[in-house]
Backbone as numpy.savetxt, mean C-alpha at the origin, in Angstrom:
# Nx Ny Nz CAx CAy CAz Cx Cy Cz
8.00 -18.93 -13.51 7.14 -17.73 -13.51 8.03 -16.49 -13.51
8.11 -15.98 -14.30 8.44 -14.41 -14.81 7.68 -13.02 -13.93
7.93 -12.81 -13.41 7.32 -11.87 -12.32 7.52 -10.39 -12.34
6.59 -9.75 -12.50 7.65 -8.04 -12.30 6.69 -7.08 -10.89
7.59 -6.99 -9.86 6.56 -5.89 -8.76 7.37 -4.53 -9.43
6.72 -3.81 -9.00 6.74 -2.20 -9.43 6.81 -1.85 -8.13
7.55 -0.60 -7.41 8.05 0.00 -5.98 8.19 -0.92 -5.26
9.22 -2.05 -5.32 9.44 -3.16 -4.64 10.33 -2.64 -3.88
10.55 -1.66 -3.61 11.81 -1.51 -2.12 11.00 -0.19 -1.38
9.47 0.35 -1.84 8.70 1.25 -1.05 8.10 -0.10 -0.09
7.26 0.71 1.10 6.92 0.01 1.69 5.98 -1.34 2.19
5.19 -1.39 1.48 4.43 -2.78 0.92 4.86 -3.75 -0.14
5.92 -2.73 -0.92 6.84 -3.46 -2.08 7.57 -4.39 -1.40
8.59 -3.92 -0.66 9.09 -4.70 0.29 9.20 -5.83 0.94
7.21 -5.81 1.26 7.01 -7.16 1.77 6.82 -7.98 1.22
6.60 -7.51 0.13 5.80 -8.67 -0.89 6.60 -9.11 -1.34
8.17 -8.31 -2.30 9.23 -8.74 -2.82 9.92 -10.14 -1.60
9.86 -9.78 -0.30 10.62 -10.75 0.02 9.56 -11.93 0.74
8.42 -11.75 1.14 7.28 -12.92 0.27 7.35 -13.90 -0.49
7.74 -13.33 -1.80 7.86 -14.21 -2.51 9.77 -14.60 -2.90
10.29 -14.03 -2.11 11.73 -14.40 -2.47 11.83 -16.03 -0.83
10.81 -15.47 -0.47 10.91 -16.78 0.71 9.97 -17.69 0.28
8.84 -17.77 -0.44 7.52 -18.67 -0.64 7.74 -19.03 -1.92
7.88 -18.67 -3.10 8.22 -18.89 -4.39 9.67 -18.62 -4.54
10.43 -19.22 -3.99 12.15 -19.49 -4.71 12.48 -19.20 -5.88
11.77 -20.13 -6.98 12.14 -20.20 -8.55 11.50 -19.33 -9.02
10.67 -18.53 -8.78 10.40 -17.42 -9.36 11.63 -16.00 -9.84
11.24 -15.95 -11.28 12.49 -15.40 -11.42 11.80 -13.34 -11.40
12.18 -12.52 -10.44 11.42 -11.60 -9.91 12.19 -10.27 -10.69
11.44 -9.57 -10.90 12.18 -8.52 -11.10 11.69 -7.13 -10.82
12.09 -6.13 -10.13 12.09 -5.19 -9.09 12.62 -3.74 -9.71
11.40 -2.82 -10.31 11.25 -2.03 -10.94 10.86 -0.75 -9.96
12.05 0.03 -9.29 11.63 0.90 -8.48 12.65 2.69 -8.89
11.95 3.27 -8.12 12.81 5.23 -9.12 13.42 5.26 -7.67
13.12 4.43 -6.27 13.85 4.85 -4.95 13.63 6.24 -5.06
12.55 6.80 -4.83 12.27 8.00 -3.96 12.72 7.98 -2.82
12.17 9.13 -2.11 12.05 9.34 -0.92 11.64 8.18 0.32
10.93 7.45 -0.58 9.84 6.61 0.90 10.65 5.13 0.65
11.44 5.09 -0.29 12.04 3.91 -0.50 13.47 3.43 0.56
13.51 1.95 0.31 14.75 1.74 1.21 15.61 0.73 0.11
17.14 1.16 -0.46 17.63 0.97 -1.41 18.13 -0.23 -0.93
18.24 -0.58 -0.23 19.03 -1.68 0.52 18.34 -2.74 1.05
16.96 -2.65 0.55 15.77 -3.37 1.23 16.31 -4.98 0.61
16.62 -5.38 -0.34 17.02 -6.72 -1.00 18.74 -7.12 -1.58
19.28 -6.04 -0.31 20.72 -7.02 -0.79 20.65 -8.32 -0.75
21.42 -8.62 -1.63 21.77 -10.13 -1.47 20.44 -11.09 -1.44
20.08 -10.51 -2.31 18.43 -11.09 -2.75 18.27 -12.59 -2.99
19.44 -12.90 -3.99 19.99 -14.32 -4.82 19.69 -13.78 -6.35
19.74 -15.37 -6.56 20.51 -14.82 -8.05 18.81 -14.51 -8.98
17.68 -15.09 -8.56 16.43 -15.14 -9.06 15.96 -13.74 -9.00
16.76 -12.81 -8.66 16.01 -11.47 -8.17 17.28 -10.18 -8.92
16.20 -9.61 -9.84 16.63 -8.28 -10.30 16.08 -7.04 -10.24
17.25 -5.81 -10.34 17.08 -4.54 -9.90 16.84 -3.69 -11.04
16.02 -2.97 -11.71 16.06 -2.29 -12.31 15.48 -0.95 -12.29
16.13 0.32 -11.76 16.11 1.82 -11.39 15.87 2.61 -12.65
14.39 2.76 -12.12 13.47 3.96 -12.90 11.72 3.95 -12.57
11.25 5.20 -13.48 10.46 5.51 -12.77 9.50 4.98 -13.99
8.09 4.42 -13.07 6.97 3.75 -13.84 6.52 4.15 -14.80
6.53 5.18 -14.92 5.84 6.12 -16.14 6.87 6.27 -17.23
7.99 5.71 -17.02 9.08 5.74 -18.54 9.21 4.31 -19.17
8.60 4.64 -20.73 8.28 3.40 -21.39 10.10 2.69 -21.48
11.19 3.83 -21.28 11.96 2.77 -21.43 12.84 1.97 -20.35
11.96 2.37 -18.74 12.69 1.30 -17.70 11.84 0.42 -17.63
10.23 1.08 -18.04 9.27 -0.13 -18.24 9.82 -1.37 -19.19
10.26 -0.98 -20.34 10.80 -2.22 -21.56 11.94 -2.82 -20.99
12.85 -2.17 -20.31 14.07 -2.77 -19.57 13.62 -4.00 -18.55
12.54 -3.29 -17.42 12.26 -4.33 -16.45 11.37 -5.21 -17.14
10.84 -5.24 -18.40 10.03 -6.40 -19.08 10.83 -7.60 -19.52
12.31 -7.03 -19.63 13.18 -8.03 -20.64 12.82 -8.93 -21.66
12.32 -9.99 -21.95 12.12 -11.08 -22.76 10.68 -11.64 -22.35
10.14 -10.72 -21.70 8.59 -11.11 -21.26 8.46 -11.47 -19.79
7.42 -11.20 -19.39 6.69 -11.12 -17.91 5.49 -11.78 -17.92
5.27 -12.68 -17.43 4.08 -13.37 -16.62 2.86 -13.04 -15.88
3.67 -12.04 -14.63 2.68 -11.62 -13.84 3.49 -10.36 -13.34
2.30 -9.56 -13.13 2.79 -8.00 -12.62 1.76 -7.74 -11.10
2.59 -7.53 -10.32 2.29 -6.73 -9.40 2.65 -5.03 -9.10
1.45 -4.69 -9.80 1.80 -2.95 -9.45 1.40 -2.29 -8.09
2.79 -2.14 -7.68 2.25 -1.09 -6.62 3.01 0.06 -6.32
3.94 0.32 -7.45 4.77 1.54 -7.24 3.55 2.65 -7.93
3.88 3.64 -6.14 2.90 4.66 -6.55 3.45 6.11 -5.20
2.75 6.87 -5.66 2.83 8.30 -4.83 1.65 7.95 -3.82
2.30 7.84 -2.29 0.67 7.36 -1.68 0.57 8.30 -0.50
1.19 9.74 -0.11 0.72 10.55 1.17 -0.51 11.58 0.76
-1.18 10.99 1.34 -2.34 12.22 0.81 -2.07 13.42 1.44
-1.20 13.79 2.44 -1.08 15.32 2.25 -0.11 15.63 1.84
1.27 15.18 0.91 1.65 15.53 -0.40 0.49 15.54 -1.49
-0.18 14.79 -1.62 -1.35 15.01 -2.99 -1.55 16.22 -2.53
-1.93 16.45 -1.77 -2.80 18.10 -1.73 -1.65 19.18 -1.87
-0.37 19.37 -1.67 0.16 19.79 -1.63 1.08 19.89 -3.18
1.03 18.79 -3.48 2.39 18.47 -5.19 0.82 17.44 -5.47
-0.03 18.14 -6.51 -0.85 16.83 -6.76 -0.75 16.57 -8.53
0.38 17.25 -9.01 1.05 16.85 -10.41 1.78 15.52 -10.32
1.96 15.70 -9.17 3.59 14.07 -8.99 2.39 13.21 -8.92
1.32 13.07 -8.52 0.56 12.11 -8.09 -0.47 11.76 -9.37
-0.54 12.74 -10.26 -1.31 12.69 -11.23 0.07 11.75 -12.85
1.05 11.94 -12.49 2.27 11.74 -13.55 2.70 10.26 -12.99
2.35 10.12 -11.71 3.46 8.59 -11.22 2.13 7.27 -11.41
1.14 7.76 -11.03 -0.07 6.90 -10.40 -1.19 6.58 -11.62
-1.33 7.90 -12.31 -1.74 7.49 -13.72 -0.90 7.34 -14.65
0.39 8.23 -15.19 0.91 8.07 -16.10 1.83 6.45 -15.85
2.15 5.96 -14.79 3.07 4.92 -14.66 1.76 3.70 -14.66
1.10 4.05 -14.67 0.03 2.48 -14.54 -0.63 2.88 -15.86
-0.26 3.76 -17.19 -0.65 3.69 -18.53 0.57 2.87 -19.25
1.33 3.31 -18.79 3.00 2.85 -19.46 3.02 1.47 -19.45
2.66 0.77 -18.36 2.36 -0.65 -17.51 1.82 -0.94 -18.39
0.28 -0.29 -18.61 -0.75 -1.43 -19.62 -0.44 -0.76 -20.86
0.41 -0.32 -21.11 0.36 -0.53 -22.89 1.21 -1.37 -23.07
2.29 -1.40 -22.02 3.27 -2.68 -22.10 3.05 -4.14 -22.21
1.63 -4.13 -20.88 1.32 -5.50 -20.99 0.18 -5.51 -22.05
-0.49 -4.81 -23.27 -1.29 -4.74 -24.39 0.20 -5.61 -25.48
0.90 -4.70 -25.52 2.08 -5.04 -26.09 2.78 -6.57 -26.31
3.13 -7.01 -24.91 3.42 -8.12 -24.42 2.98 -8.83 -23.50
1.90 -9.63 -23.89 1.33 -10.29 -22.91 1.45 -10.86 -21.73
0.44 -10.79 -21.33 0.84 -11.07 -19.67 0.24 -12.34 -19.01
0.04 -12.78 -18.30 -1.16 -13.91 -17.53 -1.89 -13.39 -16.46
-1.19 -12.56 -16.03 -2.33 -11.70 -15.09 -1.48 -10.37 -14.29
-2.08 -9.06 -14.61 -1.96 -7.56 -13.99 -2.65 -7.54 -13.01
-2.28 -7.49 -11.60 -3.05 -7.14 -10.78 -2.19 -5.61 -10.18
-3.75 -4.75 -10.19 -3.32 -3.58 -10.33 -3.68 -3.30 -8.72
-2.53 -2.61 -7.62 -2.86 -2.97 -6.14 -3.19 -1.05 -5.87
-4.38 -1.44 -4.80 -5.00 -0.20 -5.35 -6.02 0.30 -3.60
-6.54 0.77 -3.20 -6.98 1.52 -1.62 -8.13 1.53 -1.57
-8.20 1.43 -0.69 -9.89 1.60 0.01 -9.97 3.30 -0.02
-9.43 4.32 0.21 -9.23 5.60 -0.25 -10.08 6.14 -1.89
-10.68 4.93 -2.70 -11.03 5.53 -3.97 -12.29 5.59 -3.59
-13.36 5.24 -2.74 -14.58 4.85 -2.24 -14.84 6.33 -1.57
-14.03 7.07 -0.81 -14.26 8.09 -0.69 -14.88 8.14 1.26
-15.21 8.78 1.88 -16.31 8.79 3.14 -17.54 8.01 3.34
-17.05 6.69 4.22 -18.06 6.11 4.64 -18.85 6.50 5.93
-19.70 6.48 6.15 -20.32 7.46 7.33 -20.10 6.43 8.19
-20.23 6.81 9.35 -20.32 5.98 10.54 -21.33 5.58 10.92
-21.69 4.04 11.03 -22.15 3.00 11.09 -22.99 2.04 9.96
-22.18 2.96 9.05 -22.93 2.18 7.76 -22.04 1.03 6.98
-22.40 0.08 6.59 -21.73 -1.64 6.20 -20.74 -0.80 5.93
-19.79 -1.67 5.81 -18.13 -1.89 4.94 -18.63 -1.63 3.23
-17.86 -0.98 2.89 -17.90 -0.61 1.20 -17.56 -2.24 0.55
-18.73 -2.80 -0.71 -18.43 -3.78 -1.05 -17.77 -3.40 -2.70
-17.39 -4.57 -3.15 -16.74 -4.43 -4.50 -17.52 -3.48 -5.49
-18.52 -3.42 -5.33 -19.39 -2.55 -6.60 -19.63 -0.94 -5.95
-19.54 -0.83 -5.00 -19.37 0.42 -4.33 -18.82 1.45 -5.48
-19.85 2.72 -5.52 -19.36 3.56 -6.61 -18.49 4.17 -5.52
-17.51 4.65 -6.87 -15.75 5.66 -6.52 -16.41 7.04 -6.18
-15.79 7.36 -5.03 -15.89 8.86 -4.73 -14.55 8.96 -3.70
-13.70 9.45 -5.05 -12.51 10.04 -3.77 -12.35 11.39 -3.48
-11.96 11.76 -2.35 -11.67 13.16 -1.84 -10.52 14.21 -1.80
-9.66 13.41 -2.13 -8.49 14.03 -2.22 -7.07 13.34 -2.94
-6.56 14.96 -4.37 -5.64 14.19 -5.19 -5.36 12.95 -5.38
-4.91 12.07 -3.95 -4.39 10.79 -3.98 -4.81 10.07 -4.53
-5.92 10.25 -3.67 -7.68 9.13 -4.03 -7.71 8.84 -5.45
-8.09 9.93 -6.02 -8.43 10.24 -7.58 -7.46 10.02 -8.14
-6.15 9.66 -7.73 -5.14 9.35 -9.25 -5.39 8.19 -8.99
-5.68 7.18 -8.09 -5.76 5.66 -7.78 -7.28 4.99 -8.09
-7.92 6.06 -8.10 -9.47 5.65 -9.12 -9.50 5.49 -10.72
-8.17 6.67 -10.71 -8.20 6.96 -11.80 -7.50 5.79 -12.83
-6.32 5.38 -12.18 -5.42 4.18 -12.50 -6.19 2.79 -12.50
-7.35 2.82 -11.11 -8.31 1.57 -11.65 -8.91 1.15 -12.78
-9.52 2.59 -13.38 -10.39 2.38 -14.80 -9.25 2.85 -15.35
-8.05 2.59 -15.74 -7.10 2.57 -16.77 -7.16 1.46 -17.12
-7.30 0.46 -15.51 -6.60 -0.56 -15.61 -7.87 -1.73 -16.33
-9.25 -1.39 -16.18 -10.51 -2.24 -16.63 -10.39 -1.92 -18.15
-9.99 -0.52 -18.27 -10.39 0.26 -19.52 -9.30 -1.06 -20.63
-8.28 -1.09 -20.18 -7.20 -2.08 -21.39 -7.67 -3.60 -20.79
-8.24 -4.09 -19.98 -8.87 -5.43 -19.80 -9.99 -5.47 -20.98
-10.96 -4.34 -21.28 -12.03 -4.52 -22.19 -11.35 -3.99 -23.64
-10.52 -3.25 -23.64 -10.13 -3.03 -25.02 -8.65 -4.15 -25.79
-8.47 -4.23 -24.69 -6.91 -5.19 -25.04 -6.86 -6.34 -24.44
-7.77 -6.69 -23.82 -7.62 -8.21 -23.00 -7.07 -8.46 -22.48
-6.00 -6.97 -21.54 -5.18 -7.53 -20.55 -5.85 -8.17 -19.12
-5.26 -9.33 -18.93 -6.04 -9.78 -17.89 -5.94 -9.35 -16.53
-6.85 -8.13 -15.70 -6.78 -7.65 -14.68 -7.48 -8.11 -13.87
-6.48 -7.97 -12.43 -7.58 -7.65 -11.45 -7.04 -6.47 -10.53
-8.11 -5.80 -9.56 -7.89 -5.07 -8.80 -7.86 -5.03 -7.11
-7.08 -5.14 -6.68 -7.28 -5.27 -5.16 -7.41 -4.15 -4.43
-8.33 -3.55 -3.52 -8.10 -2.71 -2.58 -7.80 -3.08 -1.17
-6.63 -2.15 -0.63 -6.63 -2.70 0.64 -6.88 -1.40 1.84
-7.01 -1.53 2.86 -6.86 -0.67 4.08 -5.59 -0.32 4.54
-6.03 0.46 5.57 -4.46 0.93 6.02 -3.35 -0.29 6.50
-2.15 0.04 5.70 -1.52 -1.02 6.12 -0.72 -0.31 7.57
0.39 -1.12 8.30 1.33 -1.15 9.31 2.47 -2.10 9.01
2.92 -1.96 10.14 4.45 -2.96 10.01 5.55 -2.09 9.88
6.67 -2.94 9.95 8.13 -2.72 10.11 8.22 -2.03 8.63
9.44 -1.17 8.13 9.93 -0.25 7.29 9.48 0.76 6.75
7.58 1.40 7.19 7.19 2.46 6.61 7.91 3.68 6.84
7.69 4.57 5.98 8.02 5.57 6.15 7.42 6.52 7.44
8.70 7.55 7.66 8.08 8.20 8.96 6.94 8.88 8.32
6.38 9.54 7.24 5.26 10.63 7.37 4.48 9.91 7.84
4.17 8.63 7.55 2.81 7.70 8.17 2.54 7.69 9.75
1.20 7.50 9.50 0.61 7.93 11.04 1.48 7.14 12.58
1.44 5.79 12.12 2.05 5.09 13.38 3.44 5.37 13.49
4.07 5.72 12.72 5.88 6.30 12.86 5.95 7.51 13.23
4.92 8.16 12.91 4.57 9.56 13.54 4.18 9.75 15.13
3.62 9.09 15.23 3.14 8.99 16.44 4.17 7.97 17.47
4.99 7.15 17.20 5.84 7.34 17.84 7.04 8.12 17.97
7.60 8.35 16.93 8.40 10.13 16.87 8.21 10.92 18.04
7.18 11.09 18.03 6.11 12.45 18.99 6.80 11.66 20.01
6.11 10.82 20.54 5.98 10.08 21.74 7.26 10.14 22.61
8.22 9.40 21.92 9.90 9.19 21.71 10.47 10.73 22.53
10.29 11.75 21.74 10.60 12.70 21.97 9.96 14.02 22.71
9.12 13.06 23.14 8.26 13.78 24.47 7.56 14.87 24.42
6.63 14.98 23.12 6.08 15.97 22.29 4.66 15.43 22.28
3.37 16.42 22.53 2.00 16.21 22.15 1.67 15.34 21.38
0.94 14.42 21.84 0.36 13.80 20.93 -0.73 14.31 19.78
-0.20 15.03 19.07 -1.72 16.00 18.13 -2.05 15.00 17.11
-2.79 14.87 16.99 -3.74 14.69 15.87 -4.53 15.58 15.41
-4.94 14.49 14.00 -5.91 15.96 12.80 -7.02 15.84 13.88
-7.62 16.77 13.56 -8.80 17.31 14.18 -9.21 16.93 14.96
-10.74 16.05 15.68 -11.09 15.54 16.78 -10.19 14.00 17.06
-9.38 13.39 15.70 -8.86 12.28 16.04 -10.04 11.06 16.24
-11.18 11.57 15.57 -12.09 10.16 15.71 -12.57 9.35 14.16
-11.57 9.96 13.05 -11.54 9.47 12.24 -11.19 7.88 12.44
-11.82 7.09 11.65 -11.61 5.34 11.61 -11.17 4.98 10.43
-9.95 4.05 10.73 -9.54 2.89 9.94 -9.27 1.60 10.19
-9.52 0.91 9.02 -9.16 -0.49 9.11 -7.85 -0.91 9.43
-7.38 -1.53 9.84 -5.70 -1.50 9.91 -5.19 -3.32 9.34
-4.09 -2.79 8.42 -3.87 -4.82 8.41 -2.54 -4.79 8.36
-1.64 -5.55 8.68 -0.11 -5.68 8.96 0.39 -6.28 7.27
1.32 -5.15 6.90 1.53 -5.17 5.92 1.86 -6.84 5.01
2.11 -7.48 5.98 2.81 -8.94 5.69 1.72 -9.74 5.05
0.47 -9.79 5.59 -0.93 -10.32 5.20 -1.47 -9.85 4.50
-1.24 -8.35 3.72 -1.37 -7.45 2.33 -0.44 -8.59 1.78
0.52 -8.91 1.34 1.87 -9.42 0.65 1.02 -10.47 0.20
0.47 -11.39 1.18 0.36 -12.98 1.36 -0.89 -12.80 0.34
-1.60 -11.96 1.00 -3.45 -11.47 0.18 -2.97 -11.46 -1.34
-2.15 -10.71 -1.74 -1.56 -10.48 -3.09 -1.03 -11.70 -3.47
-0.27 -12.35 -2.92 0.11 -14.20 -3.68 -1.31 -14.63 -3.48
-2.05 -14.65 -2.99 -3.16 -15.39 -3.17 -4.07 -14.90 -4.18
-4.26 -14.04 -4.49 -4.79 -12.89 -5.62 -4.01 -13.56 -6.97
-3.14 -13.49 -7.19 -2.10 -14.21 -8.04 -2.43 -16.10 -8.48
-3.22 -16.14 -7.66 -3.67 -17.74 -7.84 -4.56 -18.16 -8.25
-5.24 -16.96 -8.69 -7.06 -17.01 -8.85 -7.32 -16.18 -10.13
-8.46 -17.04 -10.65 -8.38 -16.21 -12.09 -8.72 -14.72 -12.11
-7.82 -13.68 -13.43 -8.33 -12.69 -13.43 -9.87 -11.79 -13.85
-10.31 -11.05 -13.21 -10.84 -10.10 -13.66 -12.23 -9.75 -13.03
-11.96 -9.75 -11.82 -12.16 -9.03 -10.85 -11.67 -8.21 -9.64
-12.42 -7.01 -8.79 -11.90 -6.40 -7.75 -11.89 -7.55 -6.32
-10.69 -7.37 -5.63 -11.08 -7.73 -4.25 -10.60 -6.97 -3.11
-11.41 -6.81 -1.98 -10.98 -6.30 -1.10 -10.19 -7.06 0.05
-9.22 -6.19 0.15 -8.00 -7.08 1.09 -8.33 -5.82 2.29
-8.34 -6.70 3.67 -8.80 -6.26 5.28 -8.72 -7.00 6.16
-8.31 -6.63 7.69 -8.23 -7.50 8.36 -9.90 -7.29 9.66
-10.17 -6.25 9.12 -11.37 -6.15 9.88 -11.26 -5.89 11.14
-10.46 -4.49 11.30 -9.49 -4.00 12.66 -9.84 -2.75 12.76
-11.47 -2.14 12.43 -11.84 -0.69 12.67 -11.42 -0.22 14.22
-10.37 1.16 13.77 -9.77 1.87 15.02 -10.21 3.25 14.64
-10.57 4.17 15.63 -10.43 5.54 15.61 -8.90 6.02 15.57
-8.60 6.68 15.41 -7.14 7.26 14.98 -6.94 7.67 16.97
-8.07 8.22 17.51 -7.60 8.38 18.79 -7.39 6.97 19.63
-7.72 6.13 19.27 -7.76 4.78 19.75 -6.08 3.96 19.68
-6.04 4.73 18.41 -4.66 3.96 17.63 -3.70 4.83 18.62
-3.91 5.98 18.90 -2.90 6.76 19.68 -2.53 6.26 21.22
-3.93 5.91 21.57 -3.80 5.54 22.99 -3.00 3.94 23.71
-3.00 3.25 22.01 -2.49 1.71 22.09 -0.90 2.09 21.88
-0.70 3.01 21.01 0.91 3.15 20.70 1.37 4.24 22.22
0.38 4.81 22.77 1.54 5.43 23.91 1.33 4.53 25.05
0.35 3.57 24.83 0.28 2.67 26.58 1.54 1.36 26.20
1.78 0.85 24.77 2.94 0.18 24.14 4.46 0.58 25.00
4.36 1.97 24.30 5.48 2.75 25.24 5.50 3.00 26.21
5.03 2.91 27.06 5.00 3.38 28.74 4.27 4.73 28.62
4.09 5.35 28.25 3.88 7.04 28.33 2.48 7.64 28.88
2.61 8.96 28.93 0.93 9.11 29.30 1.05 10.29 29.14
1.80 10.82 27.61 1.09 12.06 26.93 0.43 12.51 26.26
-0.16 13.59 26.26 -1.35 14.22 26.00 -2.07 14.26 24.61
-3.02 13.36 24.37 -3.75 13.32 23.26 -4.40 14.49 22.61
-3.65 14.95 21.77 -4.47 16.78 21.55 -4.93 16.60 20.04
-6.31 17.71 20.43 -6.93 17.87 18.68 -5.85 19.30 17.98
-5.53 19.24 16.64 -5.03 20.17 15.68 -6.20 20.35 14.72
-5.40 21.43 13.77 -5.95 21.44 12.42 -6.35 20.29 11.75
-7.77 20.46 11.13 -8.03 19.08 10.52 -7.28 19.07 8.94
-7.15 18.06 8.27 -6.70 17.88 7.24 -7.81 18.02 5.73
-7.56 18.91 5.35 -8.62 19.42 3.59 -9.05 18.35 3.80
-10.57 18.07 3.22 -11.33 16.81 2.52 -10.76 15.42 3.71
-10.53 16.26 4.99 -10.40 14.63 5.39 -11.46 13.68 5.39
-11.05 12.50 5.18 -12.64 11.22 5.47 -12.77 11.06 6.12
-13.77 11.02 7.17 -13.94 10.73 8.54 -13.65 8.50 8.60
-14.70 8.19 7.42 -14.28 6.23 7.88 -13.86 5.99 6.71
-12.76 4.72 6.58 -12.61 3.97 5.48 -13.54 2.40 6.30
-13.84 1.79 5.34 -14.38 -0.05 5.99 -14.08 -0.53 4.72
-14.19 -2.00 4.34 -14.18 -2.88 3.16 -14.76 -4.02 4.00
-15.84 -4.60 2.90 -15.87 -6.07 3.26 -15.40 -6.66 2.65
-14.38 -7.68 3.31 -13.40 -8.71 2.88 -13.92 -10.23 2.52
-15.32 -10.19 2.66 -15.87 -12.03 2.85 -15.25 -12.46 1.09
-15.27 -11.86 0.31 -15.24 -12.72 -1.15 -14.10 -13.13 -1.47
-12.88 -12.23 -0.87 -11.31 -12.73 -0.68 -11.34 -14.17 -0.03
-11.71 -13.47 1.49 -11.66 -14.76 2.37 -12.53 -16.31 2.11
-13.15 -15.70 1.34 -14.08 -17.77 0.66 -13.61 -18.22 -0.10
-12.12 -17.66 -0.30 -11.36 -18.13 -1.62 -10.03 -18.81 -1.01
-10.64 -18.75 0.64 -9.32 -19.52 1.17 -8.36 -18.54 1.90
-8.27 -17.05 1.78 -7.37 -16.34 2.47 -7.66 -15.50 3.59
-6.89 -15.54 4.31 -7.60 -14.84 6.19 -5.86 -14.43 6.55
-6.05 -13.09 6.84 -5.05 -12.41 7.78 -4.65 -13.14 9.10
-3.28 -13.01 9.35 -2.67 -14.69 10.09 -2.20 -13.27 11.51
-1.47 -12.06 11.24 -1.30 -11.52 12.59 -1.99 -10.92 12.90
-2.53 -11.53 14.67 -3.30 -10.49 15.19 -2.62 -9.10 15.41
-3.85 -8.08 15.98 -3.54 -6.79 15.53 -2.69 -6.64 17.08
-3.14 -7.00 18.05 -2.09 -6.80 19.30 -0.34 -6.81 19.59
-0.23 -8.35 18.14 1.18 -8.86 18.32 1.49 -7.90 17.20
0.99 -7.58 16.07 1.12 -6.91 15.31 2.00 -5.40 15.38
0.81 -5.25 16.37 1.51 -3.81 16.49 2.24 -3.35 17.77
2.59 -4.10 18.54 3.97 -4.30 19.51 4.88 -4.29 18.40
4.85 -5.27 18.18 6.00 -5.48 17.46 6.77 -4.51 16.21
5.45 -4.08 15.66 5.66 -2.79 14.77 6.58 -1.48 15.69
5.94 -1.19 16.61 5.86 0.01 17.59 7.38 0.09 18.56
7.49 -1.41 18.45 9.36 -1.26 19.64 9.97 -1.15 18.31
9.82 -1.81 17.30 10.57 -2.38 16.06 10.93 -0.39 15.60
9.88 0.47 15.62 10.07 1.98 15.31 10.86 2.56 15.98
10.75 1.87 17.50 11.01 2.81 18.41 12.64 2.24 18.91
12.77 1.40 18.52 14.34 0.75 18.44 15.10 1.13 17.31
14.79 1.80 16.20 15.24 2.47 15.55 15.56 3.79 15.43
14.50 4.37 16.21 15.00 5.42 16.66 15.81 6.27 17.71
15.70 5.35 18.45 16.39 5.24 19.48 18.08 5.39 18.96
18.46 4.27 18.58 19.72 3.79 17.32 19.99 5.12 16.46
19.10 5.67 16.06 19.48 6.88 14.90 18.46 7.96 15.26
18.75 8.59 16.38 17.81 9.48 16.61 17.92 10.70 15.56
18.08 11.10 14.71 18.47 11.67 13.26 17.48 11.29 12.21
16.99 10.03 11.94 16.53 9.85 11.48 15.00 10.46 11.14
14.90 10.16 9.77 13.69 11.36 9.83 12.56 11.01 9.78
C-alpha cells in the first residue's frame, strides 16, 4: 500500500504517521508537510526505510507531483491552517492552504488514481449547536462561523464535487476537539497550562461555558485507519462523546496540577460557537470505539505539557 498523509509532522499528522509506522510496517508512507509554525520537524527521525519526507506546501502542484512519485493508493489529508483566531486575523492563509491545497490534492488524485481520499475535516463546519439539542448527524446542513470553518466546508464540497465529476473515491471524516501530547501551544489545553505553570489567571473567552467534545488525538489516528478499511464515499463522524464546558476543562487541568487559580471571564472571541456535538453511532457499528479514557487521557497529556515546560521554560 502506497500511502501519502499531508501535515504529517503537524499535530494529528503526527499521530497518525506513527500509527501507521507501528500498525502497518509495509506500508510504504510518504509525508508531505511545508513545517510551519505548528509543526515538529523532528517528529519522525529515524522513521525506517518505508517512510518518506517530502517539504512543501499542499497547494503546489509541484511538491504535490513529487510526494505522488509513481502513484499513491491512499491519501490522508490533513495538512491544513487550523487556529481559528489566526483565521480571523490572516484569513487569506486559510483560504490558499485549506482550499487551494485540497484542489491541488484532487486534481492530482483525478489525474492519478487513487483507491481512496479521505479528506479529514471538523465538527467546526456545522457551525453553533445550541445547548441541549442532539449531536449534529452526518446530513446536518454546513453553517460555519468563522474563516476557519468555511475554508474546511469549503474543502469538503471540493472534495464530493471531484467524487461526482471525476470519481475520485472520497470520504469525509469530521472530528472534535482533539488533545494529547505534541500540540501546539496556541491550543486551549497548552494554554491553559502555560497560564497555570506560570502563575497567571486563568482567563478564558468570555463566560467560559462554551462546550466541546474532546477525543485524544491517538483514537482520531486509529478512527482514520479504520476509515481507510471501509468503502469510500461517505461522511463520518469521529468522537469520543466527552462534552466539557471549556470552564470545566479548566478546573480538571488546574486540580491535575495542584493549583487553585483563579478562573476569570475575558473578551469573548468574534463569532464564537457556544457547542460543537457529533453523533458518532455510524463510525462505531462499523467496529470502531475510542480506547483512552478521558481521565488517563488527560493526566497524561497535562504532566506530559507541563514536563516540558518545565525543561524549556522558553518555549513558546
Amino acid at each position: 500500500m502506497r500511502v501519502l498523509v499531508t501535515g504529517g509532522c503537524g499535530f494529528i499528522g503526527t499521530h497518525l504517521v506513527r500509527r501507521i509506522l507501528a500498525l502497518r510496517p509495509s506500508w510504504q508512507l510518504c509525508n508531505l508537510d511545508a513545517l510551519t509554525y505548528a509543526a515538529d520537524p523532528c517528529a519522525h527521525d529515524n522513521a525506517g526505510p518505508n517512510y518518506r519526507f517530502v517539504h512543501g506546501k499542499v497547494q503546489d502542484p509541484v511538491a504535490v507531483s513529487a510526494a505522488w512519485g509513481s502513484g499513491i493508493d491512499l491519501v490522508f489529508h490533513l495538512a491544513a491552517e487550523s487556529h481559528v483566531d489566526r483565521s480571523l486575523a490572516h484569513g487569506a492563509l486559510f483560504i490558499e492552504s485549506n482550499i487551494g491545497g485540497t484542489q491541488a490534492l484532487l486534481e492530482q488524485a483525478a489525474r492519478s488514481p487513487v483507491q481512496h481520499f479521505i479528506q479529514v475535516s471538523t465538527d467546526e463546519v456545522y457551525g453553533d449547536l445550541p445547548i441541549g439539542a442532539p449531536p449534529c448527524s452526518e446530513g446536518a446542513a454546513l453553517g460555519p462561523s468563522n474563516p476557519y470553518a468555511a475554508s474546511k466546508a469549503a474543502a469538503d464540497l471540493l472534495a464530493w464535487s471531484h467524487a461526482r465529476s471525476f470519481g475520485v473515491p472520497v470520504s469525509v471524516t469530521r472530528c472534535t476537539n482533539n488533545y494529547g501530547a505534541n500540540q501546539h501551544a496556541e491550543k486551549l489545553i497548552p494554554t491553559l497550562v502555560r497560564r497555570i505553570l506560570a502563575g497567571q489567571d486563568i482567563q478564558l473567552y468570555g463566560d467560559g461555558e462554551q462546550s466541546r467534545d474532546w477525543i485524544h488525538a491517538q483514537d482520531h489516528a486509529d478512527a482514520l485507519l479504520h476509515v481507510a478499511s471501509l468503502e469510500p464515499g461517505r461522511t463520518w463522524h469521529v468522537g469520543a462523546e466527552m462534552e466539557l464546558e471549556n470552564r470545566e476543562l479548566a478546573r480538571q487541568v488546574r486540580d491535575i496540577l495542584g493549583s487553585q487559580l483563579p478562573i476569570t471571564q475575558g473578551p469573548d472571541r468574534p463569532g464564537h460557537d457556544r457547542r460543537y456535538a457529533l453523533n458518532t453511532r455510524a463510525l462505531r457499528a462499523t467496529g470502531w470505539a475510542p480506547a483512552i479514557p478521558w481521565t488517563v487521557g488527560l493526566e497524561r497529556c497535562v504532566q506530559t505539557i507541563a514536563k516540558t515546560l518545565r525543561e524549556s521554560p522558553d518555549a513558546p
